[in-house]
SERO-4910 file (N, C-alpha, C, O; in steps of 0.05 Angstrom, whole numbers):
BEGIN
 pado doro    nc1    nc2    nc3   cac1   cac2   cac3    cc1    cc2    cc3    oc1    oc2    oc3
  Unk    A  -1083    704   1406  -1062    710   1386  -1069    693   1361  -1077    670   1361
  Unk    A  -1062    710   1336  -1073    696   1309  -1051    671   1306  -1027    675   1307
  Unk    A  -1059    654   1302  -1046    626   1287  -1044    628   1267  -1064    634   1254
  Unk    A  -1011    624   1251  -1010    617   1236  -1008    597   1219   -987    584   1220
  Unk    A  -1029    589   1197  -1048    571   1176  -1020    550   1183   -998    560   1189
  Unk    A  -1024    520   1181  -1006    513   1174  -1017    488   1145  -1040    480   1140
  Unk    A   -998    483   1135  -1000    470   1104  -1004    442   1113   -988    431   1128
  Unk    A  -1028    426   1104  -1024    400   1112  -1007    393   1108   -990    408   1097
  Unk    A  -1002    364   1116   -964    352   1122   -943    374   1126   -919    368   1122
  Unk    A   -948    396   1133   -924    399   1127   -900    400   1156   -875    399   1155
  Unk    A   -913    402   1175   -897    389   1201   -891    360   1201   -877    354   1220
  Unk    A   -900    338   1184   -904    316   1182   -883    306   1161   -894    289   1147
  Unk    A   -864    308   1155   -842    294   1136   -847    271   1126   -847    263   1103
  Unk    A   -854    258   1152   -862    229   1139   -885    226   1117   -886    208   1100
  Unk    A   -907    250   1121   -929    241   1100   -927    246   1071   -943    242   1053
  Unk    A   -899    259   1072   -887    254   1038   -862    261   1041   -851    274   1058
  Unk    A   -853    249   1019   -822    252   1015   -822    283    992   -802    293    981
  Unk    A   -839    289    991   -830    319    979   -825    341    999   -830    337   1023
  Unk    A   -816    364    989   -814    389   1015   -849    403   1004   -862    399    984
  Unk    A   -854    416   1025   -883    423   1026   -880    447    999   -899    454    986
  Unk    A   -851    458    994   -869    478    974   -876    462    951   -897    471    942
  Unk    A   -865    437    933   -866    422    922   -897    414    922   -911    416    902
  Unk    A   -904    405    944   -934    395    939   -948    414    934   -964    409    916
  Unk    A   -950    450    946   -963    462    942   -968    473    915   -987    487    908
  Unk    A   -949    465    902   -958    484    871   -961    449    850   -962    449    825
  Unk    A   -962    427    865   -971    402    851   -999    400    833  -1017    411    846
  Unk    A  -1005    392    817  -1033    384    811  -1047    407    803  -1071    411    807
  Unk    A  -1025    429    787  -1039    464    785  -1046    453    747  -1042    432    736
  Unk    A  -1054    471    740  -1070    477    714  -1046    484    697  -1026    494    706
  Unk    A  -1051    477    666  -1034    481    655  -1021    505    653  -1030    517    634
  Unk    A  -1002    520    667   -995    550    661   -989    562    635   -994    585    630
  Unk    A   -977    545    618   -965    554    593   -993    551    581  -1003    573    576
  Unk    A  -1004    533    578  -1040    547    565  -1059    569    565  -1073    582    550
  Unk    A  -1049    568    594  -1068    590    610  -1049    610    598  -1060    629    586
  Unk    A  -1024    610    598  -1004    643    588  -1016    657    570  -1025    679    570
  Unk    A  -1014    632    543  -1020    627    519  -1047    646    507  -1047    661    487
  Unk    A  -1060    643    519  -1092    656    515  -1096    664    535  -1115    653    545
  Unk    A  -1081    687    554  -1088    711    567  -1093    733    550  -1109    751    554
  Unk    A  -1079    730    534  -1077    752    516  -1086    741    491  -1071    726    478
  Unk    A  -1101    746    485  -1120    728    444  -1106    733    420  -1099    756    416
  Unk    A  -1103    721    410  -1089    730    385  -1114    744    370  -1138    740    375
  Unk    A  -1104    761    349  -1124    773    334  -1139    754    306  -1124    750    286
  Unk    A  -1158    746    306  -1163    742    271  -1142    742    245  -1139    726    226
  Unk    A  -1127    767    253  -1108    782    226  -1079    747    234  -1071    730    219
  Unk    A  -1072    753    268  -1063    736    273  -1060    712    266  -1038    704    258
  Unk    A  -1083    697    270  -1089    669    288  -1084    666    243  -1066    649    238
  Unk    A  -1094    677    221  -1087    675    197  -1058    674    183  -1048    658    167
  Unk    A  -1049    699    193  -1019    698    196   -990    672    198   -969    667    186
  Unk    A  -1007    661    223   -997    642    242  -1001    617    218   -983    607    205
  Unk    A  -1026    612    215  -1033    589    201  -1026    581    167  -1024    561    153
  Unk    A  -1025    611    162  -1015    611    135   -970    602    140   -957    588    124
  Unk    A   -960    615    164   -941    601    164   -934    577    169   -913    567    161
  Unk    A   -959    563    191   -943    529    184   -954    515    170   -953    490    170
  Unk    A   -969    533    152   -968    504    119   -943    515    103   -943    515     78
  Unk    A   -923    523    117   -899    526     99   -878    520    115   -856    511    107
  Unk    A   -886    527    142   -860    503    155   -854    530    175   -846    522    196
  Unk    A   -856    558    175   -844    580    181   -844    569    219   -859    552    229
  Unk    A   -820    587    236   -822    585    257   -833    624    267   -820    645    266
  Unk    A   -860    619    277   -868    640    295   -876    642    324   -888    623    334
  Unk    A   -870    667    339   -869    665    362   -892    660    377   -913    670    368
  Unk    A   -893    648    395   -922    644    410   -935    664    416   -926    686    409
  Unk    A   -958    664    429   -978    686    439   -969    700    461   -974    724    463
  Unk    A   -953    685    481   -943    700    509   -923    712    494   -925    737    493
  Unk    A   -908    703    482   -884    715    473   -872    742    453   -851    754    451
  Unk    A   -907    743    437   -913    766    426   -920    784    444   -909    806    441
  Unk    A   -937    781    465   -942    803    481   -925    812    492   -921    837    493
  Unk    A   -903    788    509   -872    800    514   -869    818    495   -873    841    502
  Unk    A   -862    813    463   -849    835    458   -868    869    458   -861    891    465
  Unk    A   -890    860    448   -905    881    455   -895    902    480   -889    926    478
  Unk    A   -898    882    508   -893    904    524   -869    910    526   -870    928    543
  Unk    A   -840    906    518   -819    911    525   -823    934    507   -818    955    519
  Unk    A   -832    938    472   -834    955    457   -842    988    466   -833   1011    461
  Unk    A   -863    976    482   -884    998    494   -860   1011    524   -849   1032    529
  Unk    A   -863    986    537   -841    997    560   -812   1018    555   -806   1037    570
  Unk    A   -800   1011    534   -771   1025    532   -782   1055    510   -768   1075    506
  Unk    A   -804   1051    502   -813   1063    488   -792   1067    460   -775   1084    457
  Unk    A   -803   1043    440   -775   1025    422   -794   1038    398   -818   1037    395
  Unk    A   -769   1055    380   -778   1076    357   -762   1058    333   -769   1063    310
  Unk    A   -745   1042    337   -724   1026    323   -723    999    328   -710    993    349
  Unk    A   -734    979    314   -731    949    324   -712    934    299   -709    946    278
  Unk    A   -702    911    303   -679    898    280   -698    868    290   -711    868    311
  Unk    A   -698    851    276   -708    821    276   -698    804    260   -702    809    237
  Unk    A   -686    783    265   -676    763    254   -692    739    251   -692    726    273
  Unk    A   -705    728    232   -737    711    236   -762    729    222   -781    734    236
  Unk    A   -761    735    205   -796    741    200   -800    725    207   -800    731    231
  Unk    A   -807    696    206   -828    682    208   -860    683    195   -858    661    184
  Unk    A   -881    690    190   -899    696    176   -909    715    184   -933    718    179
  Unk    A   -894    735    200   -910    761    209   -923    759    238   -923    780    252
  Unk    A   -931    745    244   -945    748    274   -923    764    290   -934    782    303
  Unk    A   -899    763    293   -879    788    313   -885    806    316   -891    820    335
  Unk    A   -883    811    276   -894    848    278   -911    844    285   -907    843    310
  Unk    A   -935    840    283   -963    844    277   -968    854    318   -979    873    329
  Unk    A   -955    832    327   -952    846    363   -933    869    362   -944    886    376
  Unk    A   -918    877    355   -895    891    355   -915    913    349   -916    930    367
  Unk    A   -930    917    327   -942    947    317   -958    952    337   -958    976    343
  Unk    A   -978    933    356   -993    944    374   -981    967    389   -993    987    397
  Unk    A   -953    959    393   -939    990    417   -914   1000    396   -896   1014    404
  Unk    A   -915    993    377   -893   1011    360   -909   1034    356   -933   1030    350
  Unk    A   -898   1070    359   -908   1088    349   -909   1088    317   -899   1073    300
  Unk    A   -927   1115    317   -927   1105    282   -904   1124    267   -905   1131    243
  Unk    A   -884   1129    287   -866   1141    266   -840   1117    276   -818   1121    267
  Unk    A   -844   1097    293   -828   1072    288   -829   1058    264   -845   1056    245
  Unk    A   -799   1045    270   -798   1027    250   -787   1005    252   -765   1007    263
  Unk    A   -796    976    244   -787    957    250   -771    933    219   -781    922    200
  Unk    A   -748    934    227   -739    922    203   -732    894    208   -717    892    227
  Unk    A   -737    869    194   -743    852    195   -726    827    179   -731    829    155
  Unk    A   -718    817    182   -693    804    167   -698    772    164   -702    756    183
  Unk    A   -697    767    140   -699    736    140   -694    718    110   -710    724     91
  Unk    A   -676    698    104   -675    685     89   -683    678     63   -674    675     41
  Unk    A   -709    676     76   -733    661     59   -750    692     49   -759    711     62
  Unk    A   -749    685     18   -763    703      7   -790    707     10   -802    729     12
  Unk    A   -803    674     10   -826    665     20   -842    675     40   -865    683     39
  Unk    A   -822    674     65   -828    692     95   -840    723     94   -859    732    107
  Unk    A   -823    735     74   -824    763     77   -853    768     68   -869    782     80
  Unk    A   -861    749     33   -881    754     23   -907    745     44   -928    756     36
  Unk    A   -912    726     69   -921    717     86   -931    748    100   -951    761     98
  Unk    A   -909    750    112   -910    778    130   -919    800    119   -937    814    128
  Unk    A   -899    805     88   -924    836     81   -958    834     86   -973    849     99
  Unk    A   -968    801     64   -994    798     71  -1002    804     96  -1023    817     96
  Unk    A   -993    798    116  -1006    787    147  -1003    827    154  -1018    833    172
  Unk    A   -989    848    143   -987    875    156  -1009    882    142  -1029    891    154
  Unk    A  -1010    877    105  -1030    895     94  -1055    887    102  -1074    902     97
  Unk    A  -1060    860    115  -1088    853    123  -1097    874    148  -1118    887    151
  Unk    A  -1069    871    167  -1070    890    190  -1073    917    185  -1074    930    205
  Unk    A  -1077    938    154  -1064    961    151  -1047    974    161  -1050    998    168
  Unk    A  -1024    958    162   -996    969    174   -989    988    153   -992    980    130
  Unk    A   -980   1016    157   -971   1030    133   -938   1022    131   -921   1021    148
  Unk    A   -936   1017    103   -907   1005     94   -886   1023     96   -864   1018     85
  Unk    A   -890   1045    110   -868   1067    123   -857   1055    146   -835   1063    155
  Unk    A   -874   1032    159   -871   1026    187   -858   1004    194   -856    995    217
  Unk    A   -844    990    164   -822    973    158   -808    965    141   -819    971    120
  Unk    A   -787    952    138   -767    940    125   -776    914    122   -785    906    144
  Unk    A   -778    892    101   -773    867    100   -755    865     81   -759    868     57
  Unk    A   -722    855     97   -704    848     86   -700    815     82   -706    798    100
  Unk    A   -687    808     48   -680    778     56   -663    776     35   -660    789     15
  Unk    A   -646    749     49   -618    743     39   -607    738     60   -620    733     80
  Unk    A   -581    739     57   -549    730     83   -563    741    106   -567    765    104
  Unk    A   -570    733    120   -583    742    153   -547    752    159   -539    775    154
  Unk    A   -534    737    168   -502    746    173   -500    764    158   -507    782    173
  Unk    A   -495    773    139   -482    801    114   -507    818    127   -499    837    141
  Unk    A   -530    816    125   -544    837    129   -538    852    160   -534    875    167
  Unk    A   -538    830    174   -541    850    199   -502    857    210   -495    871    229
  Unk    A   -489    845    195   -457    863    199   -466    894    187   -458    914    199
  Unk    A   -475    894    172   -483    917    156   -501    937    176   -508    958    166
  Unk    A   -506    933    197   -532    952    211   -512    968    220   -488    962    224
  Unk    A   -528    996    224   -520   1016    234   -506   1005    270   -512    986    284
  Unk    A   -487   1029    274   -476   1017    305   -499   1041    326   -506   1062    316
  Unk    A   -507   1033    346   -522   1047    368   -550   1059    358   -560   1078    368
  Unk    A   -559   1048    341   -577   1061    327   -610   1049    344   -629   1064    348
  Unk    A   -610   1019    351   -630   1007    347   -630   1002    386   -615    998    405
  Unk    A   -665   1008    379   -674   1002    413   -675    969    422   -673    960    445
  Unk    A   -678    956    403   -697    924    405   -683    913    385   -679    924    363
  Unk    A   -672    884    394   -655    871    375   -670    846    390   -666    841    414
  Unk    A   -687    830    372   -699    807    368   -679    781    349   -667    783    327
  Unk    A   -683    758    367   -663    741    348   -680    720    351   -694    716    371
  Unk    A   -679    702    328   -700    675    329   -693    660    308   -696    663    284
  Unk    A   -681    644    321   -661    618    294   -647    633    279   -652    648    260
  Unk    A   -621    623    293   -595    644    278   -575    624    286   -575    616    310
  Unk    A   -555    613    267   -547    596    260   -511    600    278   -494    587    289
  Unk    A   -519    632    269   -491    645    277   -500    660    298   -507    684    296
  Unk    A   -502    646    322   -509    662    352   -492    674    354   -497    693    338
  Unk    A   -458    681    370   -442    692    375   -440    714    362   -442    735    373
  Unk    A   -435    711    332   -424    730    323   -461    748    319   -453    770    325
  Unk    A   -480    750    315   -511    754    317   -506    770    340   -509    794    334
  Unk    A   -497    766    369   -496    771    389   -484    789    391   -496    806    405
  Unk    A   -463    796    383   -450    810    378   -439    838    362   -422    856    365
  Unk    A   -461    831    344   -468    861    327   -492    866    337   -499    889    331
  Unk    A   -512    851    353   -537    868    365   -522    879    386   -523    903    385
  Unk    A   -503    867    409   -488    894    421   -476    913    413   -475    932    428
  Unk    A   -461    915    383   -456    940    368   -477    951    348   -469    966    330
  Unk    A   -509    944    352   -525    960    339   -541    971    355   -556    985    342
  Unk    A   -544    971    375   -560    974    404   -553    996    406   -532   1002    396
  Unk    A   -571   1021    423   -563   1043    431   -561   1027    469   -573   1008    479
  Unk    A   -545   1044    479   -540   1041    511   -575   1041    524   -593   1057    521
  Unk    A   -575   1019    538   -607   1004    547   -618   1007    537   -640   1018    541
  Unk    A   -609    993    507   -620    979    487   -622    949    495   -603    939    508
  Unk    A   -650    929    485   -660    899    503   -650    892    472   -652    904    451
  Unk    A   -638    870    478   -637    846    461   -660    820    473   -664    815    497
  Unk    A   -670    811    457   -690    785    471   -677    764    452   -673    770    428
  Unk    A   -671    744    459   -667    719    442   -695    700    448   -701    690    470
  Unk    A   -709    698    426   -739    679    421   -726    652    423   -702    648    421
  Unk    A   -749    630    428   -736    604    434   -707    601    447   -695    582    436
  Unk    A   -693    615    467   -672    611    471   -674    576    491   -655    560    488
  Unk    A   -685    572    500   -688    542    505   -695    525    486   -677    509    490
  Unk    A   -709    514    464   -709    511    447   -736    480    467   -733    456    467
  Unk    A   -752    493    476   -775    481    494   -761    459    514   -772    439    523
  Unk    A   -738    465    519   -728    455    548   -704    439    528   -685    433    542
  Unk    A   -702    434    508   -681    421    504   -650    435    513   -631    423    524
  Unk    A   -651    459    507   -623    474    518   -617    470    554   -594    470    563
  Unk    A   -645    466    572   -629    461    600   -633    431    607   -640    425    630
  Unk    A   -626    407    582   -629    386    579   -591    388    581   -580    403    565
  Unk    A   -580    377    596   -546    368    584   -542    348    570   -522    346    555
  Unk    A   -564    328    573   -559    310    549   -562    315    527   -546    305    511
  Unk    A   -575    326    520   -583    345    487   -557    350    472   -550    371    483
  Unk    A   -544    346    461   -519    352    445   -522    354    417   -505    348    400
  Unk    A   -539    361    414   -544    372    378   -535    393    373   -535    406    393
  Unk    A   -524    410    346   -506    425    349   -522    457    359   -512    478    368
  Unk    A   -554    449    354   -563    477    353   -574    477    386   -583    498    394
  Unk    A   -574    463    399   -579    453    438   -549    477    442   -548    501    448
  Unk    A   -525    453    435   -513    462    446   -494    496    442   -477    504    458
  Unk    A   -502    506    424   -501    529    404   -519    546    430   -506    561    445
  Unk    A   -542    545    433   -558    560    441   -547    563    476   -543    584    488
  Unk    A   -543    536    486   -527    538    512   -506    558    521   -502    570    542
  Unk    A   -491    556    495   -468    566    496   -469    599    503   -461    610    523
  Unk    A   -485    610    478   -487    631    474   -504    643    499   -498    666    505
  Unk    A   -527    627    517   -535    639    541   -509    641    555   -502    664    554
  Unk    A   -493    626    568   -470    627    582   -451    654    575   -441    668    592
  Unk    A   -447    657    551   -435    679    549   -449    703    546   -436    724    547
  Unk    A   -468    705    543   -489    729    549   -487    731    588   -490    754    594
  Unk    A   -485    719    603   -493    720    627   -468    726    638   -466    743    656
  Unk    A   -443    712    627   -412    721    642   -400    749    625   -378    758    628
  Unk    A   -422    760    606   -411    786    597   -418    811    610   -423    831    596
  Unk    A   -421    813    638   -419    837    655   -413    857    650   -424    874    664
  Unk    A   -403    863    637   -401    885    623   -411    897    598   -408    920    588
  Unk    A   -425    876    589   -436    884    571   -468    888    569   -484    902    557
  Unk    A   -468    861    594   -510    860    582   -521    853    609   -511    836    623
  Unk    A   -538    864    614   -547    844    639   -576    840    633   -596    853    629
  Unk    A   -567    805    636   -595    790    633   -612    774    648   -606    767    671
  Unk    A   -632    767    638   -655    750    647   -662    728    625   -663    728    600
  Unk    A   -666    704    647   -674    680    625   -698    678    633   -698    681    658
  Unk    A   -722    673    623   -749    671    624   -762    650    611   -763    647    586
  Unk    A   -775    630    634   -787    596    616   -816    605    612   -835    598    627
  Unk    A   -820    622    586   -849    626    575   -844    624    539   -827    635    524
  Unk    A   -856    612    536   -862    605    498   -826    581    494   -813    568    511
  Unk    A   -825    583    484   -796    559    482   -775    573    498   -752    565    501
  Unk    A   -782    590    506   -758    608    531   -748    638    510   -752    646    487
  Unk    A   -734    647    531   -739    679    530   -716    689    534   -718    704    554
  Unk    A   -685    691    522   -673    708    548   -676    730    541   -680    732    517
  Unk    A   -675    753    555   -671    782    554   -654    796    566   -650    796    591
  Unk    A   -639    813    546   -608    826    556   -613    852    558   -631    861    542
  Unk    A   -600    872    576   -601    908    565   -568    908    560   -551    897    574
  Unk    A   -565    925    537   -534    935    533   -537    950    555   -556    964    562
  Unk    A   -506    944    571   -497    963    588   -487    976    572   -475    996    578
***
C-alpha cells in the first residue's frame, strides 16, 4: 500500500513551534517580484511609468494592470470610468483587451496627468475615439455619469470613497466590477494601528463594500498595494 509522503517535522511538534503549513511555504522567493514581471511591461510602458514619477503621479503596478486587463477582456468591458489617470500606464493595459469600439474615460485632477497619458496613448497609437481624458472636480465629474451605463468602474486615490462608491454602484450596469486600486494602501489598511485619515478612510469603505449584500459581492486581493473587486448585484 502507497505511503503517504510525510513533511519533515511534521509529526514532531517539538521540532518547531510553527504548524507545518507555516514552514512549508517559509524561505519561498519573492512572490510580489516574481507577479510583477510575469507579465513585462511594454517599452511604450515602462516610459509612461517613468515619465510619471518625475512628477510624483500614482500608477498601477504591473500585476495590477494585467488584472485589469483581464477583468476587461473577461466581462467583455465596451465602457470603462477611472478615477486616477495617473500617467497612463492603466489604459495603456486596459486597451490591450478593450475592443476598438470601447471606450475608456478617464478622470483626474491634475491637468498634468491627463497631458502624461494622452502622450503615453499616442506613443501607443491609441485612436482618440477610444477615450475621454477628463479633469477637474473628480467628485462633480463622476455625480455627473450616466446611471447603468458603465461595465468597469476603476477607483485609485479618491478622497471621497463612500460617496465614489456609491455612484460607481449607480453607474454600473447589473455585473458590472468595480476594482478599487491600492485598496490596502501596501498593508497599511490591515495595519489597526495605522490611523491616518486615508488608512482609516480606505478600511472603512472595504467594510462597507463587504456588509453591502445586496449590493456588491466582493473580493479583496493582496497583489500590487491590494485589490478589492466588487460585481453590482
Amino acid at each position: 500500500m502507497d505511503r503517504i509522503p510525510v513533511i519533515p517535522g511534521s509529526g514532531d511538534r517539538g521540532a518547531s513551534d510553527k504548524p507545518a503549513r507555516d514552514r512549508i511555504f517559509a524561505d519561498r522567493g519573492d512572490m510580489r517580484a516574481f507577479a510583477n514581471s510575469f507579465l513585462p511591461e511594454t517599452e511604450i510602458m515602462q516610459r509612461a511609468r517613468q515619465r510619471g514619477v518625475e512628477i510624483g503621479t500614482i500608477d498601477t503596478t504591473p500585476v495590477v494592470g494585467s488584472l485589469l486587463r483581464y477583468h476587461t477582456h473577461l466581462i467583455g468591458a465596451n465602457s470603462i470610468v477611472e478615477i486616477g489617470t495617473g500617467a497612463g500606464v492603466s489604459g495603456l493595459w486596459i486597451f490591450q483587451a478593450l475592443s476598438s469600439k470601447g471606450l475608456l474615460t478617464s478622470i483626474d485632477d491634475e491637468v498634468e496627468n491627463a497631458k502624461l497619458a494622452k502622450q503615453a496613448f499616442d506613443e501607443a497609437g491609441v485612436s482618440a475615439s477610444r477615450y475621454r481624458l477628463i479633469t477637474g472636480n473628480s467628485r462633480e465629474i463622476v455625480g455627473k455619469l450616466a446611471d447603468s451605463l458603465y461595465d468597469m468602474f476603476i477607483m485609485r486615490r479618491n478622497a471621497d470613497l463612500l460617496e465614489s462608491v456609491e455612484h460607481a454602484h449607480r453607474s454600473l450596469r447589473p455585473g458590472g466590477v468595480l476594482i478599487i486600486d491600492r485598496a490596502l494602501l501596501n498593508g497599511k489598511v490591515a495595519d489597526p494601528t495605522q490611523r491616518d485619515p486615508e488608512s482609516v478612510g480606505y478600511r472603512e469603505i472595504i467594510k462597507v463594500i463587504k456588509e453591502s449584500q445586496d449590493h456588491w459581492l466582493p473580493m479583496l486581493l493582496p497583489v500590487g498595494d491590494g485589490v478589492l473587486v466588487a460585481i453590482k448585484i
